[in-house]
Residue frames as qw, qx, qy, qz and C-alpha x, y, z in Angstrom:
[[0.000, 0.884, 0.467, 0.000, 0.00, 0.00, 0.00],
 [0.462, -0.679, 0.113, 0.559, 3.01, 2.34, 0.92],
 [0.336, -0.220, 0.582, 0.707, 4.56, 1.90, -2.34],
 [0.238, 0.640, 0.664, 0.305, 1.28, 2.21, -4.11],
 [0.196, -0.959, -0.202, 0.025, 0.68, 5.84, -2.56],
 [0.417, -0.523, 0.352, 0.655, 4.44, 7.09, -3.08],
 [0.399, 0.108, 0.648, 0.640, 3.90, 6.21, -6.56],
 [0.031, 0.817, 0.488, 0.305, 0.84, 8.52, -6.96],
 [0.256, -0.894, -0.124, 0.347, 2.35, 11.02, -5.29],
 [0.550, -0.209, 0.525, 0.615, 5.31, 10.80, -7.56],
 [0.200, 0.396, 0.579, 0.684, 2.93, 11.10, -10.96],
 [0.221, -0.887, -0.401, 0.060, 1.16, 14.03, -8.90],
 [0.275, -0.682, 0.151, 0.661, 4.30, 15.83, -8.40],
 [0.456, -0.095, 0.648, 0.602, 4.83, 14.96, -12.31],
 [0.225, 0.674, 0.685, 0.159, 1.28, 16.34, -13.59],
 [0.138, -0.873, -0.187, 0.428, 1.94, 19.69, -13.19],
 [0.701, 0.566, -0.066, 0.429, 3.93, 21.50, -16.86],
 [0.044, 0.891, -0.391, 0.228, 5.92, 24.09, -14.85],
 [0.607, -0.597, 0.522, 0.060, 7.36, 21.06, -12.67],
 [0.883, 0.156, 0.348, 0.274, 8.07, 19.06, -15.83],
 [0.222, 0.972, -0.010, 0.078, 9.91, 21.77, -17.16],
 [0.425, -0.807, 0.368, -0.180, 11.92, 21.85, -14.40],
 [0.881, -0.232, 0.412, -0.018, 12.66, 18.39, -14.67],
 [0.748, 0.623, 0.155, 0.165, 13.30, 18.72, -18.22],
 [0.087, 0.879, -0.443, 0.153, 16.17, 21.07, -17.25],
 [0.586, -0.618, 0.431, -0.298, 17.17, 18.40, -14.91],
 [0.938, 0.076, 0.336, -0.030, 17.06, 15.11, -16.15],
 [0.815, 0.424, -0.241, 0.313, 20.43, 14.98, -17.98],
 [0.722, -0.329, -0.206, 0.573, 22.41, 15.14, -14.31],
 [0.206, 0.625, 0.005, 0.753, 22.62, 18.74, -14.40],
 [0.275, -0.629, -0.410, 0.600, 22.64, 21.10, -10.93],
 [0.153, 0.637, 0.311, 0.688, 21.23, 24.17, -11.68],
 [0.155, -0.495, -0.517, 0.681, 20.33, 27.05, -9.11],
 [0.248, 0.545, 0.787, -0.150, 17.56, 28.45, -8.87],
 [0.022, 0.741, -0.191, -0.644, 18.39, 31.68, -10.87],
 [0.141, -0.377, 0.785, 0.471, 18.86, 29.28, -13.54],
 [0.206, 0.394, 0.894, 0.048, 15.72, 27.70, -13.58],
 [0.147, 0.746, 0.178, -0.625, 14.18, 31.31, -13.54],
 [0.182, 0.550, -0.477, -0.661, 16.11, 32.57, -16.30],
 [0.103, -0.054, 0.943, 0.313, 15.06, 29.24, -18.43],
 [0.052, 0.600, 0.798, -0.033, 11.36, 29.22, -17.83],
 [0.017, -0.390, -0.262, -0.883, 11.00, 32.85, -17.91],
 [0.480, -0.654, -0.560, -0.169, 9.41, 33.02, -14.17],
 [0.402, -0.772, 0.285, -0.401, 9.65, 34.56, -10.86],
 [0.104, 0.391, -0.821, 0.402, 11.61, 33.05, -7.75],
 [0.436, -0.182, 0.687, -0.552, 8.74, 32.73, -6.35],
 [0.779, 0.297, -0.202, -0.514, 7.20, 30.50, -8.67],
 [0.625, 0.499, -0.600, 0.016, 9.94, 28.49, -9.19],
 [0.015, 0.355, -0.789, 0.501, 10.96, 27.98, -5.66],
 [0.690, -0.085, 0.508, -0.508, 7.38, 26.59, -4.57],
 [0.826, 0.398, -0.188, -0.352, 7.54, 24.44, -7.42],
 [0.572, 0.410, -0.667, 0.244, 10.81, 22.80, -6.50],
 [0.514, -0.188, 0.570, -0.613, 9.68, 23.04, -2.90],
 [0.935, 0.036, 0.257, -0.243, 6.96, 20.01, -4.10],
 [0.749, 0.377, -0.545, -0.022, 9.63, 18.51, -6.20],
 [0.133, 0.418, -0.738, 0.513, 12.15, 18.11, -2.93],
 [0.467, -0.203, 0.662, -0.550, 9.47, 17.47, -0.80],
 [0.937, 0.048, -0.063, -0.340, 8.11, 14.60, -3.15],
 [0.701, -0.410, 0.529, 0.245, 11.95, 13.21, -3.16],
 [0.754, 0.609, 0.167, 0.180, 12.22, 13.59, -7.01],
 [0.327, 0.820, -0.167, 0.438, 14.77, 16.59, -6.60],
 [0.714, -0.526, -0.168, 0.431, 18.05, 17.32, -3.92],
 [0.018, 0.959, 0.058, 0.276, 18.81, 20.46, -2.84],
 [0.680, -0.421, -0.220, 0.559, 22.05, 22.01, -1.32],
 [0.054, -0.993, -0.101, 0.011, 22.53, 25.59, -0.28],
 [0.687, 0.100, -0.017, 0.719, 25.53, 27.88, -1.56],
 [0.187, -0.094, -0.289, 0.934, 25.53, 30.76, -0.01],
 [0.559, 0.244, 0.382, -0.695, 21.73, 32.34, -0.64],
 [0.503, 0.372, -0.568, -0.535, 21.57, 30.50, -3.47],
 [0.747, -0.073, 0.654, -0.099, 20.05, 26.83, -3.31],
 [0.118, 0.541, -0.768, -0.321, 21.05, 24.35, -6.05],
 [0.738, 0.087, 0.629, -0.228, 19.19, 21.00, -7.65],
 [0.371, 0.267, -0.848, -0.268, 19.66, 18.14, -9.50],
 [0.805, -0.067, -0.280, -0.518, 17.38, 15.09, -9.69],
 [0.589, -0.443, 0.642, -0.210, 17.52, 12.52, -6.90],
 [0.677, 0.313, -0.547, -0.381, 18.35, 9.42, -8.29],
 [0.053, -0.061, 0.895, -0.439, 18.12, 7.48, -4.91],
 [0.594, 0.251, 0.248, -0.723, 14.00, 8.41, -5.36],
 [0.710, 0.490, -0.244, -0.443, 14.08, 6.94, -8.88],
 [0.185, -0.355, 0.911, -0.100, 15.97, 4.01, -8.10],
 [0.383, 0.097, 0.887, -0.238, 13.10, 1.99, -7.56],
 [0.615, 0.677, 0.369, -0.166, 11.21, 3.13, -11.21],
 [0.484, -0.473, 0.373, 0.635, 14.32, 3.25, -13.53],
 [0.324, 0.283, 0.586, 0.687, 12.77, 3.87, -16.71],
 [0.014, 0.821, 0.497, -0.279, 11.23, 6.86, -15.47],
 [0.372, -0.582, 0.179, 0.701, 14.04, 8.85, -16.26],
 [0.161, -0.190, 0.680, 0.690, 14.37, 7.85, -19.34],
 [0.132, 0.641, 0.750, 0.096, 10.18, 8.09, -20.12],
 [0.013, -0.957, -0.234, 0.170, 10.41, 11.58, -19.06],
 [0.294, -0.452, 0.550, 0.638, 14.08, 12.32, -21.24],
 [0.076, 0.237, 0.780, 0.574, 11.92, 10.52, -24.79],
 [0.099, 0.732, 0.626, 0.251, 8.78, 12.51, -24.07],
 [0.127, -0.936, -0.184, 0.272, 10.24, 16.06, -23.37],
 [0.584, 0.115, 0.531, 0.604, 13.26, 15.37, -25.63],
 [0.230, 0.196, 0.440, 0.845, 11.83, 17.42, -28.53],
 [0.071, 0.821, 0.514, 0.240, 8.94, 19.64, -27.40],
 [0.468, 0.666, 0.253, 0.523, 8.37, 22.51, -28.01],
 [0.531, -0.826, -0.128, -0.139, 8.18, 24.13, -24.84],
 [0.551, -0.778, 0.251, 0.166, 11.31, 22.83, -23.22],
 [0.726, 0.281, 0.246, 0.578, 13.52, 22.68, -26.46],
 [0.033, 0.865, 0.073, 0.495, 12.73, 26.82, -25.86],
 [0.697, -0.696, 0.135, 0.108, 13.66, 26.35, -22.01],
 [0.904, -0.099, 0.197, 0.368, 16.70, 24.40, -22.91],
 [0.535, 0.543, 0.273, 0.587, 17.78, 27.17, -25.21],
 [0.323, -0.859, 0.240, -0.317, 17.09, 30.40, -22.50],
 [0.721, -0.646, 0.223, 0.119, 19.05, 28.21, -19.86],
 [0.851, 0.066, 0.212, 0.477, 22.09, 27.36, -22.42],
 [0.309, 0.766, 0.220, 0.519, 22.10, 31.35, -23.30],
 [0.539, -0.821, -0.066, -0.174, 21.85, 32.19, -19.48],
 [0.848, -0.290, 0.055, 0.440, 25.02, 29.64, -18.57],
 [0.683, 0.252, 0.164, 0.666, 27.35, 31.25, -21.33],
 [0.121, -0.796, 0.155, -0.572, 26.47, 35.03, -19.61],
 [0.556, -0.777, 0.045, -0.292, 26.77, 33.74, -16.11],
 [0.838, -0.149, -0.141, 0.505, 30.42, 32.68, -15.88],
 [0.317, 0.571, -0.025, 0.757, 30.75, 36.38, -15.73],
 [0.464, -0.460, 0.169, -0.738, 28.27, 37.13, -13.02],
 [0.174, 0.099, 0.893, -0.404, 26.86, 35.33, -9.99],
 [0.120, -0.464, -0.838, -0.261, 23.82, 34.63, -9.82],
 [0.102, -0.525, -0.462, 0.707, 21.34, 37.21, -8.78]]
């Protein structure tokens, strides 16, 4: 029953587009902070942070604070136990349109921000 009711919480955290987005940034072992995720999606902090807030607190995402700045990358203890998830949610976000646009702000963002911090 446990494992039944993790797993719906899992495709609950996953139903939402702004968190698959997110993920979409994620899901090729990247760490990003959260300035990064901003600048990609084209949102507020706060948006972004409550959204990664349910990712962390479903266990999909791990966080670790550098100075004010928090930092995530996709848990892959969580996903352990559904290994072709990764790769279900790499072939079905792969080429849209949406986060082929993301993928493109956040790859524009990186190649300014080895100048600047984040902020």
């Amino acid at each position: 029953m446990i494992f039944v009711k993790t797993t719906a919480q899992l495709f609950k955290a996953l139903g939402d587009e702004t968190r698959l987005r997110i993920m979409a940034l994620l899901v090729n072992d990247q760490e990003l902070c959260v300035c990064d995720i901003m600048a990609a999606l084209e949102l507020p902090q706060s948006t972004v942070s409550r959204h990664l807030s349910y990712l962390r607190n479903t266990g999909l995402v791990d966080d670790r604070r550098h100075g004010v700045w928090m930092y995530y990358k996709i848990n892959r203890k969580k996903i352990e136990h559904a290994p072709d998830l990764l790769g279900l949610l790499k072939a079905m976000l792969f080429g849209a349109g949406q986060t082929v646009e993301d993928k493109r702000r956040l790859k524009e963002h990186l190649s300014t921000k080895a100048t600047r911090t984040c902020g």
